[in-house]
C-alpha positions as CSV (number, residue, x, y, z in Angstrom):
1,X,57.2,183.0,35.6
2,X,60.5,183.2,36.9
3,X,62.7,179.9,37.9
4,X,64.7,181.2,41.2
5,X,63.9,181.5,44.4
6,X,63.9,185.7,43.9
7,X,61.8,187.6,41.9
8,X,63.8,191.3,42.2
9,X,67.3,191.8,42.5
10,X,67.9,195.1,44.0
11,X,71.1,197.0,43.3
12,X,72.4,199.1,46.5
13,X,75.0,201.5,44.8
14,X,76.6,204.7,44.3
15,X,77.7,205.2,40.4
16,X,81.1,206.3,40.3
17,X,84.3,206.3,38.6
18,X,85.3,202.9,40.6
19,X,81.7,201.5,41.3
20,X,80.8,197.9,40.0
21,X,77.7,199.3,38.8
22,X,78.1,199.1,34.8
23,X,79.0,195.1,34.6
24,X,75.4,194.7,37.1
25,X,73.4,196.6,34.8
26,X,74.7,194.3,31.6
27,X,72.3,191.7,33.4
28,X,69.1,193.5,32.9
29,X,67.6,192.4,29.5
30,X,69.1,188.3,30.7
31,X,67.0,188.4,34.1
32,X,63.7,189.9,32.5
33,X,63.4,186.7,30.2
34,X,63.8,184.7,33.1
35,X,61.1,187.1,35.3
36,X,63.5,188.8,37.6
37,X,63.1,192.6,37.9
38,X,66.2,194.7,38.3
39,X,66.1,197.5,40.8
40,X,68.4,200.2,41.3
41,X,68.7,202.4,43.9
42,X,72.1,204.5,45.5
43,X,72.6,204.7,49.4
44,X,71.0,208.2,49.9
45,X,67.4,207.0,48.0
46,X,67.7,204.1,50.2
47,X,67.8,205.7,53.4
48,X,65.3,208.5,52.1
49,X,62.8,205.5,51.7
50,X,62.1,203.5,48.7
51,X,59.4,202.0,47.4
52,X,57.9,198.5,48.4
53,X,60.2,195.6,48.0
54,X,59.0,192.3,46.9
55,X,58.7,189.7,49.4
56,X,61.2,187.6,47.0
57,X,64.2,190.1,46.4
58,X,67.6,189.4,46.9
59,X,69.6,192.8,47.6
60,X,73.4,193.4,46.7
61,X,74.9,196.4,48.4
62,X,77.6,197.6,46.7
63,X,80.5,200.0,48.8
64,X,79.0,203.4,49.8
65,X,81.3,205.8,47.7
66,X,79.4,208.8,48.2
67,X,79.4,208.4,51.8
68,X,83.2,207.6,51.9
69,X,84.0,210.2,49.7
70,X,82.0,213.0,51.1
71,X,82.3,212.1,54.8
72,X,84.7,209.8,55.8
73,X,88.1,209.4,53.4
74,X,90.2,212.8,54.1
75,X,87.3,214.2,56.1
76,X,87.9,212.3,60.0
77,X,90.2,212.6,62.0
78,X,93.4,210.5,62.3
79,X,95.3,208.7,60.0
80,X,93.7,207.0,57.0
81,X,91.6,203.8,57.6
82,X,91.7,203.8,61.3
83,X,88.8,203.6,64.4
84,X,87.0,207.1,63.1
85,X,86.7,205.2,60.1
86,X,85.6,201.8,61.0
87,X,82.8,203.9,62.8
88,X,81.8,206.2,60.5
89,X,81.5,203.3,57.9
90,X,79.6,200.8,59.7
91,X,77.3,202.9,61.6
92,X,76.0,204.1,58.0
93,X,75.8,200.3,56.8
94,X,73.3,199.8,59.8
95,X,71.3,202.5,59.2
96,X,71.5,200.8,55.3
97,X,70.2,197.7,56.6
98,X,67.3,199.2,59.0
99,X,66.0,201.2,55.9
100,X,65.6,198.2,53.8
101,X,63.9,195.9,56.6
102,X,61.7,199.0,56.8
103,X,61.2,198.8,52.6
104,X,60.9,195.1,52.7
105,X,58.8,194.7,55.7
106,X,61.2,192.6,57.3
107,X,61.7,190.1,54.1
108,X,64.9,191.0,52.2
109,X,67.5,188.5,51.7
110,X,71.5,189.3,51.3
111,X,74.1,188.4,48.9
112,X,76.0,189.7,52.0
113,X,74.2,191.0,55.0
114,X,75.2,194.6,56.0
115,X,76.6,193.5,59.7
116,X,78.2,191.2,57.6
117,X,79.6,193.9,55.6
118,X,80.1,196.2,59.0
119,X,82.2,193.1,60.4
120,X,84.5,192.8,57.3
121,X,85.1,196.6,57.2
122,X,87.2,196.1,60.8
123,X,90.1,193.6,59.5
124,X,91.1,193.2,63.0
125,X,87.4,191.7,64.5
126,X,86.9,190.0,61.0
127,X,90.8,188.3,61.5
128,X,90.0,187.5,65.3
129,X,86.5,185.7,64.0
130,X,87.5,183.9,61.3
131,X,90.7,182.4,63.8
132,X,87.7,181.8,66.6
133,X,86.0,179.4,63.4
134,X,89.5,177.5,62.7
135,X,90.2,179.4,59.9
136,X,94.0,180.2,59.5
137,X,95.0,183.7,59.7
138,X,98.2,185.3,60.5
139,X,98.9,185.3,64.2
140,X,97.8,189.2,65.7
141,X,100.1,191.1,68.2
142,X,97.6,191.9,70.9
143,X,98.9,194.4,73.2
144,X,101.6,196.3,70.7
145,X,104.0,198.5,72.2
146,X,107.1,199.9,71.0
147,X,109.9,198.1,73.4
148,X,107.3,194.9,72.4
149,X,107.9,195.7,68.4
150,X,111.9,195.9,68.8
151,X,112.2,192.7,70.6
152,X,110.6,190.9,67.7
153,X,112.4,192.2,65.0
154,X,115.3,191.4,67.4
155,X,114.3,188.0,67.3
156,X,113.7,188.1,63.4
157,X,110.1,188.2,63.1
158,X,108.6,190.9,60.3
159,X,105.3,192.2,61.1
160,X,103.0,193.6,59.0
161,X,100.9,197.0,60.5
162,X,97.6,197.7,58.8
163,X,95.4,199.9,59.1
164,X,91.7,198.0,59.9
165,X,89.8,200.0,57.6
166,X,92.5,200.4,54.0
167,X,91.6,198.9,51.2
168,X,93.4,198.2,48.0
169,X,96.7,197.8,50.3
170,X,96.4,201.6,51.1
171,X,97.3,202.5,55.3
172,X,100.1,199.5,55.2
173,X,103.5,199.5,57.2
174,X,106.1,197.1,57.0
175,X,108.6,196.4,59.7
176,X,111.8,194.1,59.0
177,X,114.5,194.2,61.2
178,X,116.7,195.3,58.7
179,X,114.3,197.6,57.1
180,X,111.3,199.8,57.8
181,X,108.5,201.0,55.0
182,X,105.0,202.8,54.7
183,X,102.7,203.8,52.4
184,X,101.4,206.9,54.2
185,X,103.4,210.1,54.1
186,X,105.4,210.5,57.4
187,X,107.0,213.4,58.5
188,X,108.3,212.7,61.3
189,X,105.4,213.1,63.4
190,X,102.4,211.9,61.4
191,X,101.2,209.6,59.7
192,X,99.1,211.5,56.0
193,X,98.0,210.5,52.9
194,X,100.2,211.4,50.5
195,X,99.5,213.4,47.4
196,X,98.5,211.5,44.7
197,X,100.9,210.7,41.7
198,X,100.4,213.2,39.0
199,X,99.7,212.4,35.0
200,X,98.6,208.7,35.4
201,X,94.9,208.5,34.1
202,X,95.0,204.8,35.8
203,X,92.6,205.0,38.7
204,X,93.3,202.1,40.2
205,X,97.2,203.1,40.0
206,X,96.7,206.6,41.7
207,X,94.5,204.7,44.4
208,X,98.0,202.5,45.1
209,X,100.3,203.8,47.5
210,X,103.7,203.3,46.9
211,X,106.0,202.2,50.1
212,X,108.9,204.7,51.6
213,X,111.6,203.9,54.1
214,X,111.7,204.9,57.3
215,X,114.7,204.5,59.3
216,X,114.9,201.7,61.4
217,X,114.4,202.4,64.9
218,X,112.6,205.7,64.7
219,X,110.6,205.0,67.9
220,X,108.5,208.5,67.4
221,X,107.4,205.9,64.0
222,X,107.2,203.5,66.4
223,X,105.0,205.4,68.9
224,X,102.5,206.5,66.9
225,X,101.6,203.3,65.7
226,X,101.0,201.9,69.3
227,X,99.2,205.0,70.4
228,X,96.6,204.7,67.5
229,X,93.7,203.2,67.8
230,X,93.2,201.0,65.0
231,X,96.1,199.6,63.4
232,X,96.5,195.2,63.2
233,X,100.0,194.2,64.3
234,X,100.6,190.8,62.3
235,X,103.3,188.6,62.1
236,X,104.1,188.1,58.5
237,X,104.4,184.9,56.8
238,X,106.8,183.6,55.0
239,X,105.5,183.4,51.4
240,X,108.7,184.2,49.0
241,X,108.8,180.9,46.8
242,X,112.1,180.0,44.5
243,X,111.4,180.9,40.8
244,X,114.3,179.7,38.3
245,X,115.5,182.9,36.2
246,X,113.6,185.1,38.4
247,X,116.1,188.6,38.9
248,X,115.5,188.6,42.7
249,X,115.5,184.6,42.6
250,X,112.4,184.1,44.1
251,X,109.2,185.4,43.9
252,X,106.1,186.9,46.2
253,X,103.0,185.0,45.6
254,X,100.0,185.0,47.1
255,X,96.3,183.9,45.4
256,X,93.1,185.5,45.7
257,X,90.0,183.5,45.4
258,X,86.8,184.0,44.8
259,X,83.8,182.3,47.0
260,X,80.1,182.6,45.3
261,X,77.0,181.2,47.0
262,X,78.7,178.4,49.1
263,X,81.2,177.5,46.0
264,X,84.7,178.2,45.6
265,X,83.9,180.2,42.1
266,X,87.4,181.1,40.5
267,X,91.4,181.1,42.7
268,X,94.3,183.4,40.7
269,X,97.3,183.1,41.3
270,X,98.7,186.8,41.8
271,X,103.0,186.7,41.4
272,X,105.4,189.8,42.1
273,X,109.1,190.2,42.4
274,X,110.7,188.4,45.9
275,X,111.5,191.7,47.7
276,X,108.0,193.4,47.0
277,X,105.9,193.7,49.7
278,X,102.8,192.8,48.2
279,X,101.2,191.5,44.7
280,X,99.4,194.5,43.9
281,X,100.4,196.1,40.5
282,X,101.6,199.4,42.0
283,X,104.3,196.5,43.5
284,X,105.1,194.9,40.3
285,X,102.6,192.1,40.6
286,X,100.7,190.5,37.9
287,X,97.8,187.7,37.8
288,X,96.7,184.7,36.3
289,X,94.1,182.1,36.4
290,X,95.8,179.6,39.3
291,X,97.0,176.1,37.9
292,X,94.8,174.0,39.6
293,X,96.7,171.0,39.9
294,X,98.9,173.4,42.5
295,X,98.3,172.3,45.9
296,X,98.8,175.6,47.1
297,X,96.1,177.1,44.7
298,X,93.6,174.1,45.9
299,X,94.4,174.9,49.9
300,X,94.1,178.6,49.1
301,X,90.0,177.8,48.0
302,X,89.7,175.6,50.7
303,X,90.5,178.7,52.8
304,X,88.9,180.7,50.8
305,X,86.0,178.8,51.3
306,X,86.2,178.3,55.1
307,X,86.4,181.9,55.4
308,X,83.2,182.8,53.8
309,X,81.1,180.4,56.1
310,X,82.8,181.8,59.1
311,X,81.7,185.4,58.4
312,X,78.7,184.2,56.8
313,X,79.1,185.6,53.4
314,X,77.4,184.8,50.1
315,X,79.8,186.7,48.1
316,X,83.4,187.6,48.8
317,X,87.4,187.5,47.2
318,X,89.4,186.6,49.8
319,X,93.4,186.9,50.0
320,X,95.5,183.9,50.7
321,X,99.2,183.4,51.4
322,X,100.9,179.9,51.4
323,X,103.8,179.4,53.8
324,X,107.0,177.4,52.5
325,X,105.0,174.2,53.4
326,X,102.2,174.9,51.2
327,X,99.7,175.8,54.4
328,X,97.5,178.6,53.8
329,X,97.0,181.6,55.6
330,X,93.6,184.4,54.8
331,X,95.2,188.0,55.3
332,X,92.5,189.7,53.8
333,X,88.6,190.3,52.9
334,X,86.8,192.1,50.5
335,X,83.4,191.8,50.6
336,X,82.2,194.0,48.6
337,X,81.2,193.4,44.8
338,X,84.8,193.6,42.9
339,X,84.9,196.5,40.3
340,X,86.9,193.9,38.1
341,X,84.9,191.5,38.3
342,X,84.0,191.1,34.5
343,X,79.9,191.2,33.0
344,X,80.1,187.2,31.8
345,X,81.5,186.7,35.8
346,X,78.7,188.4,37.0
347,X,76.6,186.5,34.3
348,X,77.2,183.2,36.0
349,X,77.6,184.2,39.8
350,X,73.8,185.3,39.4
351,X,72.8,181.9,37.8
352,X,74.4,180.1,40.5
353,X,72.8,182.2,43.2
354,X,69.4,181.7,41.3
355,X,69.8,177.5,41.9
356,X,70.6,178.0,45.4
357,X,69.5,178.4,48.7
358,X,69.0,181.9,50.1
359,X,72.6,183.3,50.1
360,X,72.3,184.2,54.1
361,X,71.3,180.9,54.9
362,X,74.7,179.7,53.8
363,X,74.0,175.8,51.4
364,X,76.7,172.9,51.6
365,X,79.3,173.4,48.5
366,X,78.6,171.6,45.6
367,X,80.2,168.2,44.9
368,X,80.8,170.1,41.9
369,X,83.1,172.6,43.3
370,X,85.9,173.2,40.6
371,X,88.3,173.2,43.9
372,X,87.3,170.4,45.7
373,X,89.3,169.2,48.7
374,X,92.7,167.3,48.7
């Protein structure tokens, strides 16, 4: 007899080289002894039409590689991660989500819902909602244009120019006013993905693109930024924080935290050198469990926290910069299952979910919460 509120856990997910499937799988043997069955099906069987689902199953939809990989990344038009994308991406996440009502008879319950999901895949309408809920975010550039763009960096204002559907800090443009950079190949025209580094067996490395300058004041760069659809103008935040001894005498940091059935589950504290542009390793940037004592860290999960009720998400890693003052701003989502995210992590992010209510009817957080308020 099992002792949650679910009796099958069903695994949405295409097994690839950088799918979160393995550390999943590692639960199987644990959540038979406790009566769960473990299902496992990838995104083409699902919308070919599975069997039956319990009444009682929870369902954890893991990204679509196959259907990135094979129809959307390198394949649409446009530069990387922009509208074609966002389309493309969370049309097929609907059509997902109809298959399984259709499996389930109308009874399957979400770590996150796919229009959920769909919503977090477009970081411009997830931004604008979570801001609508309170939620800090970094102020958005609504009507872009390049005159617009010059007379902020005349004023001093950076902006940050990303493109709504990159991930892993891929589609990303940085504009200073005494320096411009991008990660996609531009050739004076265009905006490409550029040829992936050669003899580094790191995927998540080759995935990383690294930033080039562009000259400052190329208004052709400048143009075709405004004139695509789907790019998020922000204004960046001032998050470079002194650190004694460091070369650069500061440091970038920023924390990502991790929210878990209504609970702020873990907050790292992710470091790189001051003039980086962001904490990813490709940058310089290293991680560690956040001190949590640091006020910053505790606002950051706060955020965090705040976040995943306003999109209405079980599950999700969220990124957070602090300003000078310590106030904390969400630049990021990811709501998809992390393929870091270790087996014992997984191990107690499914007891937790087991104790709790249904993870789409979002509970109160715990008066446990490692990262309580204050």
């Amino acid at each position: 007899m099992t002792d949650t509120w679910y009796d099958t856990l069903l695994l949405v997910v295409d097994d690839t080289m950088s799918s979160s499937l393995p550390p999943l799988l590692a639960q199987r043997d644990r959540m038979a002894a406790r009566g769960i069955r473990l299902r496992v099906h990838d995104y083409a069987e699902v919308l070919a039409g599975i069997p039956a689902l319990s009444d009682q199953t929870l369902a954890i939809l893991g990204f679509p590689h196959a259907f990135w990989d094979g129809h959307i990344d390198g394949v649409l038009p446009g530069p990387y991660g922009t509208t074609a994308y966002v389309q493309a991406i969370q049309g097929y996440l609907r059509q997902a989500g109809a298959a399984l009502h259709t499996a389930s008879r109308g009874t399957v319950r979400y770590l996150n819902r796919p229009e959920a999901l769909a919503l977090t895949r477009e970081k411009g309408a997830a931004q604008r909602r979570l801001a609508a809920q309170g939620v800090p975010v970094p102020e958005q550039l609504t009507d872009p244009t390049p005159d617009g763009i010059l007379a902020e960096l005349g004023r001093g204002e950076s902006l940050y120019v990303k493109a709504v559907c990159g991930s892993m800090g891929k589609g990303l443009t940085h504009l200073a006013p005494d320096r411009w950079q991008t990660n996609y190949h531009y050739d004076g025209e265009n905006l490409l993905t550029p040829a992936p580094p050669g003899g580094d067996a790191d995927w998540e490395r080759r995935e990383q693109w690294l930033f080039r300058d562009v000259e400052v004041g190329d208004k052709v760069f400048l143009d075709v930024l405004c004139d695509t659809r789907g790019f998020l103008f922000e204004r960046g935040i001032g998050n470079r924080h002194e650190a004694p001894g460091h070369p650069e005498g500061s440091e970038r940091t920023e924390f990502r935290v991790t929210v878990a059935a209504a609970e702020v589950f873990a907050v790292e504290e992710r470091n790189a050198p001051g003039n980086a542009l962001t904490t990813r390793r490709a940058d310089g940037g290293h991680s560690h469990a956040a001190d949590r004592t640091d006020p910053r860290a505790r606002a950051a999960g706060q955020a965090g926290l705040a976040a995943a009720r306003a999109l209405g998400l079980g599950y999700a890693m969220f990124d957070v910069v602090t300003d000078p003052a310590g106030a904390p701003y969400v630049v990021d989502t990811t709501a998809f299952p992390a393929t870091s995210t270790p087996t014992d992590r997984w191990t107690d992010i499914l007891d937790l979910l087991a104790t709790r209510t249904p993870p789409d009817l979002p509970a109160e957080p715990s008066p446990l919460d490692p990262w309580p308020a204050g």
